[in-house]
C-alpha positions in Angstrom: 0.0 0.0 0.0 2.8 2.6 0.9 4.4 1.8 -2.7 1.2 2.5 -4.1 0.9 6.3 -2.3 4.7 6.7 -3.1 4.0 6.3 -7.1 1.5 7.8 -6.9 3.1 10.8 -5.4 5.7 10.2 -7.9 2.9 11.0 -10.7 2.0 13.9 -8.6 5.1 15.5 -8.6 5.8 14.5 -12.4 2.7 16.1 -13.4 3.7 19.0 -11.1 7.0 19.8 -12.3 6.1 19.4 -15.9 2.6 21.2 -16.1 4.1 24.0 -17.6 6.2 22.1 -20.3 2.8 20.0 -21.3 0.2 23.4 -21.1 3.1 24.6 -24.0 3.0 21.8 -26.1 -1.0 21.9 -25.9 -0.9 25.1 -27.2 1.4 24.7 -29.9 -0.8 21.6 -31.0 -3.7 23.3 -31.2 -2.4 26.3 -33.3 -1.2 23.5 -35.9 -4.3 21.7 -36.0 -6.8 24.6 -35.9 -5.3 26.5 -38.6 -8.2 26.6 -41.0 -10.7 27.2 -38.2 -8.5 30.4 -37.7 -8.6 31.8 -41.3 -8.7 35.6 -42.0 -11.4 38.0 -41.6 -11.9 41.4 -42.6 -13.4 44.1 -40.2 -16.6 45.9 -41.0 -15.3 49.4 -43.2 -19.5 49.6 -43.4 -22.3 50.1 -41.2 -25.9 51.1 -41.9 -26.7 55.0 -41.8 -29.9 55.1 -39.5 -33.0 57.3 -41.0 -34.0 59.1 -37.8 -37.3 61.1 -37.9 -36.1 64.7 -38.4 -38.0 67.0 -41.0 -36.3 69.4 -43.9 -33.2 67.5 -44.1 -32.1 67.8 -48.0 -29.5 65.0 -48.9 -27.0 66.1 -51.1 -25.9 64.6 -54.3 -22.7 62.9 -54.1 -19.7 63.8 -55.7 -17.5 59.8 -55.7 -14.3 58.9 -57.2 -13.0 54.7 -57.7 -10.3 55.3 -55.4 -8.9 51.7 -55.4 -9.7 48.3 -57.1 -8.0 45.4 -55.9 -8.7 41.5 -57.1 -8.3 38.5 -55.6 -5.5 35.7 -56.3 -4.2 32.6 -55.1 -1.7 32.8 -52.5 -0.9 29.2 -51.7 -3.0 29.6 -48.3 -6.3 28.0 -48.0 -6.8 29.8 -45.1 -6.0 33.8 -46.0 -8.6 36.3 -47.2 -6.2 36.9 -50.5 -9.4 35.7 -52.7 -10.8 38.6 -51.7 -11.7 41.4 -54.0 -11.8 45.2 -53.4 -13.0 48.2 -54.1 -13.1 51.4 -52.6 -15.0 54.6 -53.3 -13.7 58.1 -52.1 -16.1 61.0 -51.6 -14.2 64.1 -53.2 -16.3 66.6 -50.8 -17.7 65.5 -47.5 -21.0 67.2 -46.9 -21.4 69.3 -44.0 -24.4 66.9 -42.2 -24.0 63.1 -41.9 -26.1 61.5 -44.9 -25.3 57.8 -46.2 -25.3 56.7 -49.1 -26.8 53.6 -51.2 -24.7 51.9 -54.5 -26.9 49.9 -56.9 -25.5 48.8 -60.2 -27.5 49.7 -62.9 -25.6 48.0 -66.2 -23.2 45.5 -66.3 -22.7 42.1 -64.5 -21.2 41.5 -61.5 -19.9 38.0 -60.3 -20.9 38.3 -56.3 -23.0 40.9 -54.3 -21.2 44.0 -54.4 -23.5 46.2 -52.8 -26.0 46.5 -49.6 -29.2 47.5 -50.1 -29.6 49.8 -47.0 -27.7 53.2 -47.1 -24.6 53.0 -45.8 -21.9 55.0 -44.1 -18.0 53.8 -43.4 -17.5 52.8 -39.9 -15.0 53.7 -37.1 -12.4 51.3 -38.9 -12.5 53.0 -42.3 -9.6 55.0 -43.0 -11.0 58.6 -43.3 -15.2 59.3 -42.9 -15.5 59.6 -47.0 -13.7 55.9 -47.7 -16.9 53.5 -48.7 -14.6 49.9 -49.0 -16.9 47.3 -50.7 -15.6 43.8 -50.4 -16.5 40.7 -52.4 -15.5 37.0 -53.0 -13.5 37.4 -56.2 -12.0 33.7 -56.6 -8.3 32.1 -55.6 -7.2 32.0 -59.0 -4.4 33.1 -61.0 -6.5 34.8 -63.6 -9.8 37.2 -63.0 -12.1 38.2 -65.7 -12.7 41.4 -66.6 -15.5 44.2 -65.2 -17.3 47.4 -66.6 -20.6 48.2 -64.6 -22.4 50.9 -63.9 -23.1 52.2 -60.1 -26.2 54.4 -59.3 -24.8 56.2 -56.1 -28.1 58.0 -54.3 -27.3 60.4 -50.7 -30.0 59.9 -48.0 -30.4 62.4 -45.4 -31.4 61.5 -42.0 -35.0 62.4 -43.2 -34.6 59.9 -45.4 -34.8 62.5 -48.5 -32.8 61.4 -51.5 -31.0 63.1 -53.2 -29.8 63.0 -57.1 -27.8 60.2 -58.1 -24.7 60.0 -59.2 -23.3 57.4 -62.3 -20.1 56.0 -61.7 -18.3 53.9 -64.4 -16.5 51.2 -62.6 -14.1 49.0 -64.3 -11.3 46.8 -64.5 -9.5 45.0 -67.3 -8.6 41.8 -65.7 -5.8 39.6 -65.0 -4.6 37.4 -67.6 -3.1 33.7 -66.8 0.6 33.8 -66.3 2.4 32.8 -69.2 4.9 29.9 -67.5 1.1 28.4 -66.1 0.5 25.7 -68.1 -2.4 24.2 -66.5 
């Protein structure tokens, strides 16, 4: 019976002594098995403008610029957002009250849902309070297709007046397969 207790405390103080040394290798196991469960994520750049009930507020026709188009590829990672397409519209003059803003394209295909169809106005992570970032699943692929659309932009006050819209010609030529791909 005392050799029992004694190997027992022996495991004790094993299991004491090398707690630290097993938690690490726990962790380390679990950041190489849960790899894809820990893939990439964007944060929001967009959050719905909120129509309150105030009278006589005019919206004010935009005035937006394609500020940045960016497409997705393949970077070898099945878990990384680089499939991700981007684009980001830049308002050239910020009007003096908050309004948001809805985008609806009006000719042309798209391959994914580009826009929302509340109004919308960039949130606290967007770089600068005229940045609208529209993000969309654009493929993992070495080659993307080419894009010309048409994007109705419309201001909506807090009244929820409109205001007139604005036609935005929105392209992109494409990405061609690399020529040493073969297959």
């Amino acid at each position: 019976m005392v050799a029992i207790s004694n190997k027992g405390l022996l495991l004790a103080k094993l299991t004491k002594a090398d707690s630290k040394f097993i938690m690490k290798l726990l962790i380390v196991f679990l950041i190489f098995i849960s790899s894809p469960v820990i893939a990439g994520s964007f944060r929001p750049m967009l959050e719905e403008f909120k129509i309150t009930t105030e009278e006589g507020v005019l919206a004010i026709r935009p005035d937006f610029f394609v500020e940045y188009i960016h497409r997705g590829f393949d970077d070898g990672n099945a878990t990384s957002t680089s499939d991700a397409g981007i684009i980001t519209f830049q308002l050239a003059t910020i009007p003096p009250q908050k309004q948001g803003y809805t985008f609806e394209i009006v000719e042309g295909e798209f391959e994914d849902r580009l826009f929302y169809e509340a109004p919308v106005t960039p949130s606290r992570f967007a770089k600068n309070k005229g940045s609208f970032t529209f993000i969309w699943l654009d493929g993992n692929s070495y080659e993307q297709e080419a894009f010309k659309i048409k994007v109705k932009v419309v201001g909506v006050s807090k009244s929820g007046a409109l205001s007139e819209p604005q036609f935005l010609e929105v392209s992109h030529p494409g990405i061609k397969k690399p020529w040493w791909k073969r297959w």
